[in-house]
C-alpha positions in Angstrom: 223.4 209.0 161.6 225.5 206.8 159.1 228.8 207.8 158.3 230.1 208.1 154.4 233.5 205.9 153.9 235.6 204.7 151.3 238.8 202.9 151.3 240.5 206.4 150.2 238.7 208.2 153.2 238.5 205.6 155.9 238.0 206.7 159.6 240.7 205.7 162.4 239.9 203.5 165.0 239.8 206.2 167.5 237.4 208.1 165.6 235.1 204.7 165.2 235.3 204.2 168.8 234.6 207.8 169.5 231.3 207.9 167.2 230.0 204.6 169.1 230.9 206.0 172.6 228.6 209.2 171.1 225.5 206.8 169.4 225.9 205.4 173.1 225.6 207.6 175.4 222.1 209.3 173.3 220.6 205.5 174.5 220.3 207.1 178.1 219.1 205.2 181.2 217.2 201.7 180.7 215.7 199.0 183.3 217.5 195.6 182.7 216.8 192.2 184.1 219.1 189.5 184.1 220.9 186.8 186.7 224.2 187.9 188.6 227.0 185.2 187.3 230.3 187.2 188.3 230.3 189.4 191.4 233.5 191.5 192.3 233.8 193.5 195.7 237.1 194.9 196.1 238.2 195.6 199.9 238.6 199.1 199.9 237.1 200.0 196.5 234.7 202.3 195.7 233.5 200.3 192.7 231.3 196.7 192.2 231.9 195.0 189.6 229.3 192.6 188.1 228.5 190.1 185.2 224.7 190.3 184.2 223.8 187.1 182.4 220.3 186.4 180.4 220.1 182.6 180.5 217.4 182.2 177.7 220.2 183.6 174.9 223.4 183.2 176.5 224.0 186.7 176.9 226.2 188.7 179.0 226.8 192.3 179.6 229.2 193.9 182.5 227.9 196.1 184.9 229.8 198.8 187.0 228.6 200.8 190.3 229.1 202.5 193.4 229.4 200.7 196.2 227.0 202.9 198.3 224.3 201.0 195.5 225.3 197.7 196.0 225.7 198.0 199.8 221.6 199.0 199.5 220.7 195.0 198.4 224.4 193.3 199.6 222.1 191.1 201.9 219.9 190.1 199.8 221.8 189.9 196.2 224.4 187.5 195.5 225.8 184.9 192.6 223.1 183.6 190.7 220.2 186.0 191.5 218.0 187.7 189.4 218.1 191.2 189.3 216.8 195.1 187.6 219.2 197.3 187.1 218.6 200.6 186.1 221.9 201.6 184.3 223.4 203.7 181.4 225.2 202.0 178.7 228.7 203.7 178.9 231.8 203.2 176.1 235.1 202.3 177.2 236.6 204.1 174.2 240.6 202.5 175.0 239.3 199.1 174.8 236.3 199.4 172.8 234.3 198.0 175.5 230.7 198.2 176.4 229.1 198.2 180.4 226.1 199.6 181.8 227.0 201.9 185.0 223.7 201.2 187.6 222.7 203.7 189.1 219.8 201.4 191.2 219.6 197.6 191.8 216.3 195.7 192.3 215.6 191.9 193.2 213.2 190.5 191.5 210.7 189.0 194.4 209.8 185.6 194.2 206.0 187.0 193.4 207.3 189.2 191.0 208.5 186.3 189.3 205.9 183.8 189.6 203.8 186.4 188.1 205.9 186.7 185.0 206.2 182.8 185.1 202.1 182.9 185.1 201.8 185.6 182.0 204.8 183.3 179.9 202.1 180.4 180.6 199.3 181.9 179.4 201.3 182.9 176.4 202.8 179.5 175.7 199.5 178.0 176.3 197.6 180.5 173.7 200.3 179.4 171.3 199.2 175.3 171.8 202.3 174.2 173.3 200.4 173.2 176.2 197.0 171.2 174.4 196.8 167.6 175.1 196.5 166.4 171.5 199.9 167.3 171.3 201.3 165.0 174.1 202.9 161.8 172.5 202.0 158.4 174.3 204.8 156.7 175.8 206.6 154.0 174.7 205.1 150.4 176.8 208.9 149.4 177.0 212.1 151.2 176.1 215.1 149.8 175.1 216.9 153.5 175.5 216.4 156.4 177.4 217.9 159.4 177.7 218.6 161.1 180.9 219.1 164.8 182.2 220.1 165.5 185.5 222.6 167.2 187.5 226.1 165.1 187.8 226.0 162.4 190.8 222.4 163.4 192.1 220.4 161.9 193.6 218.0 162.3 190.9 220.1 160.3 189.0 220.4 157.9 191.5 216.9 157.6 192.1 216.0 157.5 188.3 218.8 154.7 187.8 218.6 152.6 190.7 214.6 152.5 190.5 214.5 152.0 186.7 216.9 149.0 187.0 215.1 147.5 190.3 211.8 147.1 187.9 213.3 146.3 184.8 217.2 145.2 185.0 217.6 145.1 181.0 216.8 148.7 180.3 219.5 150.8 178.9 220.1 154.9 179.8 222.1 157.3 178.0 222.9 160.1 180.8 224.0 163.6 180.0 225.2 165.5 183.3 224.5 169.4 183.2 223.7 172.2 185.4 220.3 171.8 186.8 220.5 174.9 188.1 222.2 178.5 187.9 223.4 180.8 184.6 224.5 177.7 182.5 221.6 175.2 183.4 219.1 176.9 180.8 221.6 176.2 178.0 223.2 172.7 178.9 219.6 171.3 179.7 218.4 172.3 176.0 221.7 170.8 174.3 221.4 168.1 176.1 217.6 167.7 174.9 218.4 168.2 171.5 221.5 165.6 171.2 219.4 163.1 173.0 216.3 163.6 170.6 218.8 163.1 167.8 219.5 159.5 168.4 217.5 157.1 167.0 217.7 154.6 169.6 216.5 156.9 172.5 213.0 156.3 173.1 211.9 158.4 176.1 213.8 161.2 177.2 213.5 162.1 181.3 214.7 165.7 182.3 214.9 165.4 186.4 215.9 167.8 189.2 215.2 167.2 192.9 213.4 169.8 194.7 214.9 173.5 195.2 213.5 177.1 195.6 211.1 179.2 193.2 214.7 180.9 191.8 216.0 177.0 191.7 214.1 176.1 189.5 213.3 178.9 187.0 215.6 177.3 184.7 213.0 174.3 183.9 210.1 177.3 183.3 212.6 179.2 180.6 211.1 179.7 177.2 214.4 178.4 175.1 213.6 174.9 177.3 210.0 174.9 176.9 209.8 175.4 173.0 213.3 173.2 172.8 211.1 170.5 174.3 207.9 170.8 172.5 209.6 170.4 169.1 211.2 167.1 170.4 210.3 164.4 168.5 210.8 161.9 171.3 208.4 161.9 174.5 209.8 163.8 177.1 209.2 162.9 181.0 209.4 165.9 183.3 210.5 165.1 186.6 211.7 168.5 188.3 211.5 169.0 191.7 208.8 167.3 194.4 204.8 167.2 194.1 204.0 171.0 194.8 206.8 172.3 192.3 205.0 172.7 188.7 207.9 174.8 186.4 206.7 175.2 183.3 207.9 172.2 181.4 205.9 170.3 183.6 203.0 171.4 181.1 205.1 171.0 177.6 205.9 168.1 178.3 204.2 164.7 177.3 204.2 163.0 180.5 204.7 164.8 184.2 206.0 162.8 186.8 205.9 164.7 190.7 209.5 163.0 191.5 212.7 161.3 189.8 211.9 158.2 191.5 207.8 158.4 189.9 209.2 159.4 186.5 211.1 156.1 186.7 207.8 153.8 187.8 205.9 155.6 185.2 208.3 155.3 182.1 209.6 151.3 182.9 206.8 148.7 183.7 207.6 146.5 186.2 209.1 143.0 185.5 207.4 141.7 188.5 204.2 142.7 187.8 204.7 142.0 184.4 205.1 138.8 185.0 202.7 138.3 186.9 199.8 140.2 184.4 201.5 137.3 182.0 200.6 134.4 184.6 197.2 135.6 185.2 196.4 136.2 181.5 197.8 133.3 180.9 195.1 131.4 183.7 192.4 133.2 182.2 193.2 131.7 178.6 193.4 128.0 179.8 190.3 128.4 181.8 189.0 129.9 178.2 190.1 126.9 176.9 189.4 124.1 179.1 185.4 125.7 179.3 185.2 126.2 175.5 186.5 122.0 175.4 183.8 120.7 178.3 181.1 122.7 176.7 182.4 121.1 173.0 182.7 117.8 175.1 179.2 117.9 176.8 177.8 118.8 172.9 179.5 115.9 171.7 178.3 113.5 174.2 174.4 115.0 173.9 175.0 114.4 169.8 176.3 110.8 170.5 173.3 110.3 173.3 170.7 110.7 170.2 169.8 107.3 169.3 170.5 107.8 165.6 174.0 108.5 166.1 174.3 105.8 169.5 172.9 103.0 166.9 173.1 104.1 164.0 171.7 100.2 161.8 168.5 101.5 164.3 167.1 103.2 161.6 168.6 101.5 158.1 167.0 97.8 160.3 163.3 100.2 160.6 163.2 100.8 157.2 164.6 97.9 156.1 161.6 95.9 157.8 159.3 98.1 156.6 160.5 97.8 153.1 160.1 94.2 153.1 156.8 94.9 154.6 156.2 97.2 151.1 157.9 94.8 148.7 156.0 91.4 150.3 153.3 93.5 150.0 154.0 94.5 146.5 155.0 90.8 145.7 151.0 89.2 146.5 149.5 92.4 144.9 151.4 91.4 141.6 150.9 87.8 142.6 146.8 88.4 142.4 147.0 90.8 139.7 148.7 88.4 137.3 147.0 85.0 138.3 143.5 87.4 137.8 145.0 88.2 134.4 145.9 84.7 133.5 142.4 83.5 134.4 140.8 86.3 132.1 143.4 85.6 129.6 142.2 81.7 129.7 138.8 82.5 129.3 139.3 85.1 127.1 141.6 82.0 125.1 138.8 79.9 125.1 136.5 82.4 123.7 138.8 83.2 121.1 139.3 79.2 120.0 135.6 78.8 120.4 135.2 81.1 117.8 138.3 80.6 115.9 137.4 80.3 112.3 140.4 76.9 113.2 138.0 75.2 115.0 135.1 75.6 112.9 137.8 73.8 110.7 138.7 71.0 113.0 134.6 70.2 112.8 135.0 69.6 109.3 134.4 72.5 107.1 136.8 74.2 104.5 136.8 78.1 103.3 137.0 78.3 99.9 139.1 81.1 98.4 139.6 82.7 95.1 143.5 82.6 93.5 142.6 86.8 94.5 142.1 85.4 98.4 138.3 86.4 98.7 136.9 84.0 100.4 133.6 82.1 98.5 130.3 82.6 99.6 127.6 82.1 97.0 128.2 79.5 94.0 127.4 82.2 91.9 130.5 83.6 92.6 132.2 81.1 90.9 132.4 80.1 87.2 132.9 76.7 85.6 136.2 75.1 85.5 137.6 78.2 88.0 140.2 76.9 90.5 139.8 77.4 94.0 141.9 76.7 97.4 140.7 75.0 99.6 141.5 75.9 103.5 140.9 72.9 106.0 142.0 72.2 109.7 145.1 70.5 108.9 146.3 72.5 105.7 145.1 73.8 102.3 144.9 72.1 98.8 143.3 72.9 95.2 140.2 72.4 94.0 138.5 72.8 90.3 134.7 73.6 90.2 132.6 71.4 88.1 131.5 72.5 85.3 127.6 71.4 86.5 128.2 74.0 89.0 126.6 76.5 86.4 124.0 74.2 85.7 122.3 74.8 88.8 123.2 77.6 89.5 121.2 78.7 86.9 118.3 76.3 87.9 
């Protein structure tokens, strides 16, 4: 139930402290998991003191017992293992300080927790972190990449020394963290998040050499997986040895079953690189040198042809036989014209035959009017009339007689 305060009427700290310890203690008993980070046991003491730690939020809460509970898992439970508890929340009213007082302790079995690891799969999965269109391809060769691993591992060594054998110019930017324990869960994620926020990083490879099921359940935590599925940059997962498969094996955009294969898989090799380059190089001259024979054996068939081999061959053919035409052409004119000049010849002499001229040059003149009708019957004619008088060599005047009429008439 709230509580009614004003600045004129405000409660003393005791009485705050005292109306928390009472909201409290009406929680009752409640089952809590978490990892053991801190673990006290006192020679002597009747009391255990522990730290109970969730990794996923970086939360911690203090737990007190008897030692009679403890001593019921002491050979099993120790720093860094996951527990239930089933505990009260209790008030420390003096110091204003919350703890849960366990009453029983519980480890969590390594089937217990592969079946919780199974259902956060199928949850994660139903979700789409897990689809394949979501997996980014992987840069042919980065410049930068960004490593987590534990500090001087041999993860890093193997990632490192491998990376460099096959490609001596590639660059890493490390970031050391826990790998495993209360503190991995959170480094691993800041370190994913202040790699993916360089430009320059292309690829970033999270790697761990192999460990137990409770070793690795940092790599299947929920804060990791959805850290690593909103990366913008590939991610590599390289956690543990080829039977491990944590979660982020399956959020991530390329799994690799060892440091040393995450390293063969993310740099080519120069080696082979070089050589791909030699042999695709071969296979281009040999392109080359068949597409110039077959272009050379075209060419030489084309020059074979006898037009192109002699080329006057065909200009001398039809040159000949052009002569041929125009010699030809030449003796049909030839015939044509001297038949025409013999026609014309006779036709010429026809014509002078019977040339009015020549009928001239025998003598006889045409007599014509001054009108130029030409005279054919005296009667035409009147006494004293002059005429012109037409004759082989040239024309001249004439008078009629004036006896002309005379017998005419007679």
């Amino acid at each position: 139930m709230a509580v009614n305060t004003t600045p004129e009427s405000a409660l003393p700290v005791g009485e705050v402290s005292r109306l928390i310890g009472g909201w409290i203690d009406r929680l009752g008993a409640v089952w809590v998991e978490g990892q053991i980070t801190q673990l006290s046991r006192r020679p002597g003491a009747g009391v255990v003191f522990l730290t109970l730690r969730d990794p996923s939020y970086d939360i911690s809460v203090s737990v007190t017992c008897y030692r009679q509970v403890f001593d019921a898992v002491a050979d099993v439970v120790t720093e860094g293992a996951r527990v239930v508890v089933l505990a009260k929340p209790e008030w420390y009213a003096p110091r204003g300080q919350l703890s849960l007082r366990a009453t029983e302790i519980k480890p969590v079995g390594v089937g217990e927790l592969l079946a919780r690891l199974e259902m956060l799969k199928k949850s994660l999965a139903a979700e789409g972190l897990f689809a394949p269109e979501r997996k980014k391809p992987l840069p042919f060769l980065p410049q930068l990449i960004g490593l987590v691993c534990g500090r001087a591992s041999a993860a890093e060594r193997d990632v490192l020394e491998n990376a460099r054998h096959r490609w001596p110019a590639v660059r890493f930017e490390v970031r050391n963290v826990a790998v495993q324990g209360v503190h991995a869960v959170p480094q691993v994620v800041q370190a994913v998040k202040e790699l993916d926020d360089i430009d320059d990083v292309d690829v970033i490879i999270v790697a761990r050499g192999g460990g137990s099921v409770e070793d690795l359940l940092p790599f299947s935590d929920e804060q990791l997986v959805r850290a690593v599925a909103s990366c913008r940059t590939p991610v590599v997962s390289a956690i543990g040895h080829e039977p491990d498969n944590p979660l982020l094996d399956h959020v991530a955009d390329l799994r690799a079953s060892t440091p040393t294969d995450a390293a063969k898989k993310v740099v080519p090799d120069v080696g082979e690189e070089y050589e791909r380059v030699r042999m695709l190089r071969d296979r281009a001259r040999r392109c080359v040198e068949a597409f110039v024979d077959r272009e050379e054996r075209g060419l030489a068939h084309a020059l074979a042809r006898p037009s192109i081999e002699d080329p006057h061959r065909m200009i001398d053919e039809r040159a000949d036989h052009v002569a041929s035409l125009l010699d030809r052409g030449r003796r049909c004119l030839g015939h044509h014209l001297d038949r025409a000049a013999s026609e014309l010849t006779h036709t010429h002499a026809r014509v002078v035959a019977l040339s009015p001229a020549a009928t001239l040059k025998r003598g006889y003149a045409v007599l014509q009017r001054a009108d130029g009708h030409v005279v054919r019957d005296p009667g035409e004619v009147t006494a004293d009339e002059a005429l012109r008088a037409r004759v082989a060599e040239g024309e001249f005047s004439v008078r009629v007689d004036a006896s002309v009429d005379a017998q005419a008439d007679a």
